[in-house]
Structure formats: C-alpha cells, structure tokens
C-alpha positions, 0 to 999 in steps of 0.5 A: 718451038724451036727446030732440032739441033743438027751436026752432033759430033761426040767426043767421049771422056771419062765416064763423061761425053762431049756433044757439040752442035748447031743450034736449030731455029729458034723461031721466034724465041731464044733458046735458053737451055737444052736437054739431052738424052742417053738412050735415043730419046726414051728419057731426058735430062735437063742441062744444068747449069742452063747454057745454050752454049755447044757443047753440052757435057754429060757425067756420070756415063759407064766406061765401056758403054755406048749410049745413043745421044740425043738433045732437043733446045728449050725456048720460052715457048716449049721443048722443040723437036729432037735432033738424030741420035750420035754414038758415044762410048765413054773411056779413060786410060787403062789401069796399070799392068800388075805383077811384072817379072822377069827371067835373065838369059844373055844380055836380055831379060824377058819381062811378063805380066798380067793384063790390067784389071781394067781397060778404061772402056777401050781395048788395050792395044799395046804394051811397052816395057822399060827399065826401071832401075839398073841403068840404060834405056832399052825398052820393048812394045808388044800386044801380047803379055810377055817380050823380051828387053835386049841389050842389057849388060851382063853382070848387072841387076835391073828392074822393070815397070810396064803401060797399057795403052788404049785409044785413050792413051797410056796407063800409070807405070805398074809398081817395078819387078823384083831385081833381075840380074843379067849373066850368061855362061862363063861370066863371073856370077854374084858369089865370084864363081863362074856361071855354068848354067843358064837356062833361060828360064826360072827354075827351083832350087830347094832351101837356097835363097832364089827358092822357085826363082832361080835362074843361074847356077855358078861354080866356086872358082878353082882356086875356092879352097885357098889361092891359087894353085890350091885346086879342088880337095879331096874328102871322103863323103862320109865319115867312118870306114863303113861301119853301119850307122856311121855316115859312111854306112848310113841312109839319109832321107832326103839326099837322094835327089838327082835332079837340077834344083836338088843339090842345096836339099841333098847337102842340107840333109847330109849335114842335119845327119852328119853334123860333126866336123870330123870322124864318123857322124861327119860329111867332110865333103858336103862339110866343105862345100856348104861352109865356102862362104866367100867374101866378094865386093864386101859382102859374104856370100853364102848359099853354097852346096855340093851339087846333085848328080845332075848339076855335077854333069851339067857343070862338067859339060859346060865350056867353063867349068873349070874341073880338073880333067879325069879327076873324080868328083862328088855329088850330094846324090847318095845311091844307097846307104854306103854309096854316092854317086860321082864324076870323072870329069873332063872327057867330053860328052857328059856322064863320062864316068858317073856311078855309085861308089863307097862313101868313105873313097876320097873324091875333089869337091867344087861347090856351086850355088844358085842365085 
C-alpha cells in the first residue's frame, strides 16, 4: 500500500479548500487516486474525478469553519496510511456595508453604516469610504462604523458608497447614500439665503421636506421682500386689534413651540387657523414668511417659515444673519393667546431683548428654511 502524503500546504477559498502535497511512496504500484478527510480522519471522501495530481480541491465547506484535513493515496493495492492533519478555515469577501448615510458639516461629510450581513468567514478589517457622485476623489479608510470625508467644496451635493475588507480582499460597493449637500455658515445655501446654522449633525424640523434629516438652517437674504434696499417688512402677528377670537386674541394649538426644529410646525398651524390674507382671521407675518418662494437656478424654492424663538435667537447670534440692528423681530412662538414672542436684534450675546408682546404690534420679519 502506498506511504502517506506529506507536506500539506492549504489554501482556503470559498466555501472550498486547496491542498497541496507530496506523494508518498507507492511502493510497488501507482497511485491512482486519493481520499481526503475534513475532520482529522473520522470519515472520508473519495476524490472525484480520480486524479493523482496535487492538489486535491475540496467544495461544499462552511465559510468561517475550520476543518482538520487530512489525505491517504489509492493504489491498486489498497488505501495507504494517512498523512498529518492541515488547518484549513474556508472564506470569501465580505458582503457589501448596508445603509451608508452621511451629515454635511464644513467642507467635510461624516459618512456611517452598518456592518456587512456577513464576513465571508474572515473578520472585516477595515473599511474605505468614496465618493460616489459629486465630483472629487476624496476617500477615508477606518475600522470602525463611521469616518469622516474631508476636503469637499461647499455648496456642492455628494453621495457615498462603502467596501469591507478582510483577508480575502475587498467587498462590492454598498448601494450609494442619499445626496449630502456640503455648506458652512455664512455660505450661500440652496434657497439663495444665507446659512446661519449648522450643527454638524441631523436634526428635526417638523413638516419641512428634510423632515428628521435636517442639517442647515438658512435665512432669506435682506433684500427677500423685493430688491435691494427693500429690507425686512413690518407685519402685525396676527390680525385684529385683540378682539377675543380674532387671530390677534386667539390660542392656536401647535404654534407654541421654541425649540430649533419647531419653526416650520409653529407657521403651519398659524396659517391652518388664520388663513385669510388679510383682517382679523389673518397671520400677516407667518403669512409673508410662508409664501416667499424664490426662484433660484430655475427652480422654486419652497419650505419657508417664520422661525421658533429659538431659531430667531440662533440667527441673530450668527456672524451672518444680516438682521437689521435694534430692529424687533417675530417669532412663530406664540406666549399665550394675545401674545408672541420677538427679538431685538443686533446687540451682541443673544436674547438681547426677547419676550411676549401683543399680537396685533407690528415687528420686521426674515423667513428661514431647513434643508
């Protein structure tokens, strides 16, 4: 019978293995064929086709498994003795990153997704995002989930697509991330007006079309109401002279919120109860902010409000705002049932002068939007 093959080298593949060796001794009658073993010699398996050629390939493995291999060689004698057992843990490529997304701060995006549903049988070792779409080359390589792509231009829109990579190589590209538009603070943002909030990460602004995915808060710019040197008009809040049940002298559910994100809510529910354009069951100011609709690169831009108390303070606060100094400004934050709340813009510091007054005084207002 012939001796044992020796000098097994594995190499593994996917859900497959590749064993090399040198033949034993035939001792007196060629080897014709050879079986191997996958779990150190408790069963084998005939090769087929016959072949006394290294090296035998072995289908139908588990990827991620490893299995002790072992061959014996087939001669017309019999089965010959079994060589020493070689490790051998099957795997491929990775499969591709799902749900890559990103947020826009400064000349940057910071791109994150979820791990790959498998790792082909070998860790993932890395990561490397790239852009997709947008223009420019600029790429990141991590270990973690997340990393941020630098280098980007403001005002332009990019999506992303992400690889694993393991010691098998790398995986298809995920499918790309929605568009990420790239603006910083005082850059001119999609609606024309100026961008005066950026946090550098998502965050909600109720009914507006970014809904949960917002990431920039722009202003009209100062010339919004018709030209330049036309400057912010002056409206009342609501219509009436305070009359109860007039919109000067009327509580409206849902346009009490102050937060960043509350704005587009507050104006809607101002103008579903003050529809009219004019006299008492009218909201001149949430009126004008909400119909500013500009026209910029040949396309309307809707999805204006008069922002919440605290948007007005995070615009007068920002380097670019552009507010009219000691001029009083609306929010859409009512303070009660005769009151909103308003800004005096342009001392420094925020909250300069922020409080209820009555509906029907007549404050500058400055849409802004959420994109």
């Amino acid at each position: 019978m012939p001796g044992a093959p020796t000098a097994l080298v594995a190499t593994p593949g996917n859900a497959s293995a590749s064993i090399a060796f040198a033949a034993g001794a035939n001792n007196g009658a060629t080897i014709s064929n050879y079986e191997y073993s996958t779990d150190n010699g408790s069963t084998w398996t005939t090769r087929n086709p016959q072949s006394a050629a290294s090296p035998v390939a072995i289908s139908g493995l588990t990827n991620g498994t490893t299995y002790q291999v072992k061959l014996r060689a087939i001669n017309t004698v019999g089965t010959g003795a079994e060589s020493d057992a070689v490790s051998v843990t099957p795997a491929t490529v990775p499969a591709a990153p799902a749900g890559v997304q990103g947020v826009a701060g400064d000349g940057q995006v910071a791109v994150s997704w979820l791990a790959p549903s498998s790792d082909g049988g070998s860790a993932v070792t890395g990561y490397m995002v790239t852009v997709a779409s947008g223009g420019g080359s600029q790429s990141c390589t991590t270990a973690t989930l997340s990393c941020p792509v630098t280098g980007l231009i403001n005002g332009t829109s990019h999506t992303f697509t992400v690889t694993a990579t393991n010691a098998r190589g790398d995986s298809s590209a995920s499918a790309a991330s929605s568009s990420v538009a790239v603006y910083v603070v005082g850059g001119t943002g999609p609606g024309g007006g100026k961008v005066f909030y950026a946090p550098g990460l998502q965050f909600g602004e109720s009914f507006a079309p970014c809904g949960s995915g917002c990431t920039y808060l722009e202003a009209a710019p100062a010339d919004w109401n018709g030209g330049p040197g036309s400057g912010d008009p002056y409206r009342v809040w609501g219509g009436g002279d305070g009359t109860p049940g007039s919109c000067s002298n009327k509580a409206i559910a849902g346009a009490s919120f102050t937060a960043i994100g509350s704005g587009k809510a507050n104006t809607d529910s101002i103008m579903a109860a003050c529809p009219a354009s004019s006299g008492d069951n009218s909201a001149p100011a949430a009126l004008a902010a909400s119909t500013y609709a500009p026209t910029v690169g040949g396309a309307v831009v809707t999805g204006w409000f008069l922002p919440s108390q605290d948007e007005l303070n995070a615009l007068d606060v920002s380097s670019v705002s552009g507010l009219n100094p000691d001029a009083y400004y609306w929010s859409s934050s009512q303070g009660g049932a005769s009151l909103a709340w308003l800004q005096l813009a342009g001392l420094g510091g925020g909250r300069d002068w922020q409080g209820d007054v009555v509906k029907f005084f007549i404050n500058q207002v400055r849409p802004v939007r959420a994109f």
